[in-house]
N, C-alpha and C positions, 0 to 999 in steps of 0.2 A: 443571646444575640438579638438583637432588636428587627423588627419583621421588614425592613426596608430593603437593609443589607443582605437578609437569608434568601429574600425573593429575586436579590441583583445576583446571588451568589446560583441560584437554580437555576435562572434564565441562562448565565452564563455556559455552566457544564451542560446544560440542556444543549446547548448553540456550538459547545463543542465537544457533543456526542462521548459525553465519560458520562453512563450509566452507573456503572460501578461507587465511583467519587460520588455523583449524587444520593446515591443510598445510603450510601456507609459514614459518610464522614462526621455527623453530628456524634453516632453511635462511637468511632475508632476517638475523635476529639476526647470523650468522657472517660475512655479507656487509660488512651495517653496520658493525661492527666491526673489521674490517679495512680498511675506507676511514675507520674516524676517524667516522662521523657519529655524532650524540647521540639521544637515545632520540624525542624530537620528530622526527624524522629517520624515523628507524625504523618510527617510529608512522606518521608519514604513509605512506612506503612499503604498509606491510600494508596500510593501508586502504582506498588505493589500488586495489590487486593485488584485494583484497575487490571492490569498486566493480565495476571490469572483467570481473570475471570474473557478476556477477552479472548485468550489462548485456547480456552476451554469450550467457549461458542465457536472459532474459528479455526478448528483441526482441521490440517492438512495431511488427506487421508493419503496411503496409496495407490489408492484407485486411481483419485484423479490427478497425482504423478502420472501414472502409467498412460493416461488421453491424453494429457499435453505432449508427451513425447510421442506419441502412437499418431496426434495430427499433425508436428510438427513434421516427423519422418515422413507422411505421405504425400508433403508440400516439395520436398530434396527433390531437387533435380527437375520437375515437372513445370512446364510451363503454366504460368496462370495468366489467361486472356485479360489483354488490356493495358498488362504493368510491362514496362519500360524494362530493360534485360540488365541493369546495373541494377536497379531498383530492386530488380529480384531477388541480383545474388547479393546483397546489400542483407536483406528481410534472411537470409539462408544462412549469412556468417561471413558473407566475404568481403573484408571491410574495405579494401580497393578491386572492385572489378576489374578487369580487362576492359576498355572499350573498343567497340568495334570501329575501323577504318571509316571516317567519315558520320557517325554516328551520331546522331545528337546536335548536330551543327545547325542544322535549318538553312543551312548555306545548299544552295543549286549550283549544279558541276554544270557549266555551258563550255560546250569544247570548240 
């Protein structure tokens, strides 16, 4: 490969953050190649190799299952100053609120 294209080719996965693809693929290309597979081949390969390797820096442990639900529960039910009461139950699950009688309106009751 001639050094114009290999440098357009690094800048690229550099810019869209595939470490993996940039390490491997000159190395997996000479592989390929030498067992006969076709670029569909190939491609799956890298992508692959990508995949695992990203899986493997970014384990999603139990623990931090257990805080997002452990924060999420002690938001239930409790008011948080400042936010709007649809707003709330909206952030909690509840995909139509109830509104309240007159709520929300900005409109002034002159009797």
């Amino acid at each position: 490969m001639s050094e114009a294209p290999e440098l357009l080719l690094q800048h690229h996965l550099k810019t869209l953050k595939l470490p993996t693809v940039l390490r491997e693929y000159a190395k997996l290309a000479s592989q390929c190649a030498a067992e006969g597979l076709d670029h569909v081949q190939f491609l799956a390969r890298l992508v692959e190799l990508e995949l695992i390797d990203r899986e493997r820096r970014m384990p999603l442990s139990d623990a931090s299952i257990a805080c997002r639900l452990t924060d999420r529960a002690a938001y239930q039910g409790s008011e948080v100053p400042g936010r709007q009461k649809s707003r709330q139950l909206r952030l909690q699950g509840d995909p139509q609120p109830q509104q309240d009688a007159g709520a929300g309106t900005g409109a002034m009751r002159m009797d």
